[in-house]
Structures are given as structure tokens and as C-alpha cells.
TIRO-555554 format. One line per field, with one value per residue (C-alpha): residue in three letters; x, y, z; residue number from 0. Coordinates in steps of 0.001 Angstrom, whole numbers. Each point is the difference from the previous one (the first is absolute). Layout:
type (ALA,...)
c1 (X,...)
c2 (Y,...)
c3 (Z,...)
seq (NUM,...)
END
This chain:
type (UNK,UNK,UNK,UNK,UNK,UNK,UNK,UNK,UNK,UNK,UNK,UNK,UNK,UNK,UNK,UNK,UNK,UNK,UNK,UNK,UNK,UNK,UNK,UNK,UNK,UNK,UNK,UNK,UNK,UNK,UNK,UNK,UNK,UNK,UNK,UNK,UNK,UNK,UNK,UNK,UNK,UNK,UNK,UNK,UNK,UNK,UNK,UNK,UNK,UNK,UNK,UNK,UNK,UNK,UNK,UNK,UNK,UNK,UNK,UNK,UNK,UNK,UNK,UNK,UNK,UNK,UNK,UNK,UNK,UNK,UNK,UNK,UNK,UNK,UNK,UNK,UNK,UNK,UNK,UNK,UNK,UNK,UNK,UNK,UNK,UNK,UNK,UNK,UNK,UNK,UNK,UNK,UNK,UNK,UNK,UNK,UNK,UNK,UNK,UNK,UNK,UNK,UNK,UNK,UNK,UNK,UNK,UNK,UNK,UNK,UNK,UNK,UNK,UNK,UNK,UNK,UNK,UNK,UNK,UNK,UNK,UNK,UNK,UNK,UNK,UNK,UNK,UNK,UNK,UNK,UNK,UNK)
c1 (-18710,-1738,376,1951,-1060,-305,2967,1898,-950,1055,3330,588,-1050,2071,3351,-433,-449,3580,1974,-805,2654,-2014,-1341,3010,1112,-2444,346,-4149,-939,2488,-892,-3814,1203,2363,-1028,1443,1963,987,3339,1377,2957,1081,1616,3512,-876,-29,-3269,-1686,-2895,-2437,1929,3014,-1592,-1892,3401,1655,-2391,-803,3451,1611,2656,-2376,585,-2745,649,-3363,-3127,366,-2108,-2002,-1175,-1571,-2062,-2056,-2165,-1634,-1923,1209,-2136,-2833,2803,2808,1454,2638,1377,3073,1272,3338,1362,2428,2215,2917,628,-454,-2475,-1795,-2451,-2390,-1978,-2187,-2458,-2635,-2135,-3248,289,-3832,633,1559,2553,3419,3377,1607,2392,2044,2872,1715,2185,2466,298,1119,-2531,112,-2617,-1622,-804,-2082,-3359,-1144,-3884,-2639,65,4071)
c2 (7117,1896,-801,1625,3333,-1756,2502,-2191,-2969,405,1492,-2915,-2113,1643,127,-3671,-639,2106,-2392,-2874,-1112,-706,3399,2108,-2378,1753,3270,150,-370,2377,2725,-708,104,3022,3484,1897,2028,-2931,586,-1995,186,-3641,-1760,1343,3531,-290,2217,-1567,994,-1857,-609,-1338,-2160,-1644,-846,-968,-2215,-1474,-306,-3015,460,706,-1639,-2392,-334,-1424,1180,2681,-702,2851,728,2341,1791,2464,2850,3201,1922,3560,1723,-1822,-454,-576,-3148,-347,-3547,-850,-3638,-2004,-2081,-3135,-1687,-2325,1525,3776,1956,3635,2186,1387,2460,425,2303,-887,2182,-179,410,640,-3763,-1994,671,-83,111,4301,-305,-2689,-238,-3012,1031,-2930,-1270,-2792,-1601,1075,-647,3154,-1483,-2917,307,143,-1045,1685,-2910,-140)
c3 (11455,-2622,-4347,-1965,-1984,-3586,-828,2677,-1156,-3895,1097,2631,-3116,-2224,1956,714,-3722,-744,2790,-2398,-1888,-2858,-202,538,-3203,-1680,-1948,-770,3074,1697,-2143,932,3788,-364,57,-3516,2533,2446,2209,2437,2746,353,2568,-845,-908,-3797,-1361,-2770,-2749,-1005,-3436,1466,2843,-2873,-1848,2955,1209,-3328,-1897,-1471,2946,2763,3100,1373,3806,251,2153,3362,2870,1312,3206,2296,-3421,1025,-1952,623,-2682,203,-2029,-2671,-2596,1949,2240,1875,876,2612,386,379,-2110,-215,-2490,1157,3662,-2007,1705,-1148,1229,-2826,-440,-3340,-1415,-1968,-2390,-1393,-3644,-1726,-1140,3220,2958,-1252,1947,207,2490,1844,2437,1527,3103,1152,4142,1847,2317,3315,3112,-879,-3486,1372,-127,3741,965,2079,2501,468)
seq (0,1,2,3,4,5,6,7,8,9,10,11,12,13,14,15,16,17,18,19,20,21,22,23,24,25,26,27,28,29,30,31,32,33,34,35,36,37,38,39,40,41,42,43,44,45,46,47,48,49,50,51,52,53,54,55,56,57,58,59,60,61,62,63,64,65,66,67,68,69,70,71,72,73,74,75,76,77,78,79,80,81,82,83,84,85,86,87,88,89,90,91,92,93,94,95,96,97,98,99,100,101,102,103,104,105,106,107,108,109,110,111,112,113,114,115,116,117,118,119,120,121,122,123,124,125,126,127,128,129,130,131)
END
């Protein structure tokens, strides 16, 4: 198995560091993570901005349901600025493919583009090894 482009490797970093609780808490840090012109397709359809992910996730009223298990990440560096990540996720039997791109800013990677697509586990969806 070969390492990660070091594009790969911050975006992996930084899409691990946005399923934290504490950090999705966390209006500084989201705007260091999201791109000025961030949008996102979530789970249910709803498009978001950067803006109003921010409030959402940081309100008074925002819901905590706690941390989502990822699996599966993987990365590919499309182009020397550009990374695209694909993983699944789970939170309390919930499960979503994603699919995020990452952009290199002058300053650091931060997160342009994301998409969370909901599906129920199947056979298919197991991870299946090169011995069985």
C-alpha cells in the first residue's frame, strides 16, 4: 500500500477533525476548515453555505447527536490543489456515503464541496477481502 499524497493526508486529517463533536462546536475552527465558498448536499438533500452550516452547527439550539463513525475513507489527489475523499459514515444505525472535495488554499487545504448520500447496509456494502 503506498502513503498518502500530503494533499491526502491533510484532507483525511481535516475531515476527521470536522466529525469531532468538539470541533463542529466550534465557529473558529469551522471557518478555518471551510472554504469561503463551501456548499454541501447533506444527507436529506438540504444545500447549505458555508455561513449557514456554521450557524447551524454552532447555535444555542444546535443539536449534539454526538460523534459519526467513518469508514472505508479513501483519497485521491486530482490535480496538485485538489482532493477528493469518499467514505461512509455512521451515527445511531444512520448510514451515508460521502464524498468531499478539498482545496488547496495558498495558506492550507480547506473543505469546497461535500455530499452525504443516505443507504441501508446491504451485502454489497461489506467490505469483502482479497483472500475471501
Amino acid at each position: 500500500m503506498t502513503e498518502p499524497t500530503p494533499g491526502v493526508a491533510a484532507a483525511v486529517e481535516g475531515e476527521l477533525r470536522l466529525l469531532d463533536p468538539v470541533v463542529r462546536a466550534s465557529a473558529g475552527i469551522l471557518a478555518q476548515l471551510l472554504h469561503p465558498e463551501y456548499r454541501e448536499i447533506d444527507s436529506t438533500g438540504r444545500i447549505w453555505n458555508r455561513n449557514a452550516i456554521i450557524a447551524s452547527l454552532t447555535g444555542q439550539d444546535a443539536p449534539r447527536p454526538g460523534p459519526l463513525t467513518a469508514s472505508r475513507m479513501r483519497g485521491v489527489q486530482l490535480d496538485g490543489g485538489l482532493v477528493h475523499l469518499t467514505y461512509d459514515t455512521e451515527r445511531k444505525g444512520h448510514l451515508a456515503h460521502r464524498s468531499s472535495l478539498w482545496l488547496f488554499t495558498g495558506t492550507g487545504w480547506a473543505l469546497y464541496f461535500h455530499q452525504a448520500t443516505p443507504f441501508a447496509a446491504t451485502a454489497a456494502d461489506i467490505p469483502r477481502h482479497a483472500d475471501g
